[in-house]
C-alpha positions in Angstrom: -1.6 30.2 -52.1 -0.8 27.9 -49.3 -4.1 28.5 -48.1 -5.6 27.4 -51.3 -3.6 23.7 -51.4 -5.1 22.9 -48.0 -8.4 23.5 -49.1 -8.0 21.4 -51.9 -6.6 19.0 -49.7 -9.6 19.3 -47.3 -11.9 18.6 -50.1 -9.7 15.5 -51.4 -10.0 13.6 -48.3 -13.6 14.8 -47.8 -14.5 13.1 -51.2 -12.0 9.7 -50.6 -14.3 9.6 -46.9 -17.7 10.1 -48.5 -16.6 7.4 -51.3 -15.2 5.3 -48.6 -18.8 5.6 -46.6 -21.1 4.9 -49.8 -18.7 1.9 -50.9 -19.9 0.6 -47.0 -23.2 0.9 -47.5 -24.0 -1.0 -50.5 -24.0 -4.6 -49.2 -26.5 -3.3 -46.2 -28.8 -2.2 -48.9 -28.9 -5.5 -51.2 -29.6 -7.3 -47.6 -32.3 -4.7 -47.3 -34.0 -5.5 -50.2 -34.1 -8.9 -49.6 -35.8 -8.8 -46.3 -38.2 -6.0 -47.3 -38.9 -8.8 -50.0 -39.2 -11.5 -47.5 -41.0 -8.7 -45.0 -43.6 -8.8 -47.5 -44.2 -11.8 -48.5 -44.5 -13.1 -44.8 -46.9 -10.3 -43.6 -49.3 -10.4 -45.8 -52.0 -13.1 -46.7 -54.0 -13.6 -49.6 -55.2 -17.5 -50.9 -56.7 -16.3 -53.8 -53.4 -14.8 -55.3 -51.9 -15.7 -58.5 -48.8 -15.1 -60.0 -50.2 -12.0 -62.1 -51.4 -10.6 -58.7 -48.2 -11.2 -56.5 -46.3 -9.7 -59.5 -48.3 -6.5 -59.5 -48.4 -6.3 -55.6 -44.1 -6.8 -55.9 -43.9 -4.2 -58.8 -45.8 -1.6 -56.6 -43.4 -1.7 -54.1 -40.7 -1.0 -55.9 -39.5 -4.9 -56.7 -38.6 -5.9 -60.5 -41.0 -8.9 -60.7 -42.1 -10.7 -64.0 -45.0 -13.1 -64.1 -44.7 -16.6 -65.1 -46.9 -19.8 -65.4 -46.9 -20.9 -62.3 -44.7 -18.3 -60.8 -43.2 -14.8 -60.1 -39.4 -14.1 -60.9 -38.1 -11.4 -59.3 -34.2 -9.7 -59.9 -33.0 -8.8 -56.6 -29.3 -8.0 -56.1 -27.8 -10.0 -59.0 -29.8 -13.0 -58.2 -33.2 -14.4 -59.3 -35.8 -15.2 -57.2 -38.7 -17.6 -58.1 -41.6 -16.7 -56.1 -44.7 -19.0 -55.8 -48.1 -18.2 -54.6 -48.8 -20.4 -51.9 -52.7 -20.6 -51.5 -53.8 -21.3 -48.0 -50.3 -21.8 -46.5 -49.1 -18.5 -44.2 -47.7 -15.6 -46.1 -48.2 -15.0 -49.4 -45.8 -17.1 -51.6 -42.7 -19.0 -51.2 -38.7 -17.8 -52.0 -36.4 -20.0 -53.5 -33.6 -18.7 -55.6 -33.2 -19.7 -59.2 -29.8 -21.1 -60.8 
């Protein structure tokens, strides 16, 4: 019986560690996101892109993106991002965050 209380024991502070862990690793992973956004906005090169194009390209890589007129707005970790296409300027588009 004893044996059985530290086992449940064992597995109670096993969970409250793993909890603890995942609870750590969740503002890592929004700062992630952002720079894989930025990553691949700034790597890649196209002055021809529009706004349906830059949304499709951010869509396929896993980013919930929304063409507009004369931009893309992209959700990302509670915030909105308005993402321009920036013709022959480096990178793709510009960043700016939306109020």
């Amino acid at each position: 019986m004893k044996l059985i209380k530290r086992m449940e024991a064992i597995y109670l502070m096993a969970a409250i560690i793993c909890v603890v862990i995942a609870s750590m690793s969740c503002p890592s992973a929004a700062t992630d996101d952002y720079t894989n956004l930025v990553k691949l906005i700034t790597d890649s090169e196209d002055v021809r892109i529009d706004t349906q194009d830059l949304a499709f390209l951010l869509v396929t890589h896993g980013f919930d993106a929304t063409p507009e007129d004369r931009y893309a707005i992209v959700k990302l970790d509670k915030k909105i991002y308005e993402v321009t296409p920036n013709g022959v300027n480096p990178g793709l588009a510009d960043i700016s965050i939306l109020d």
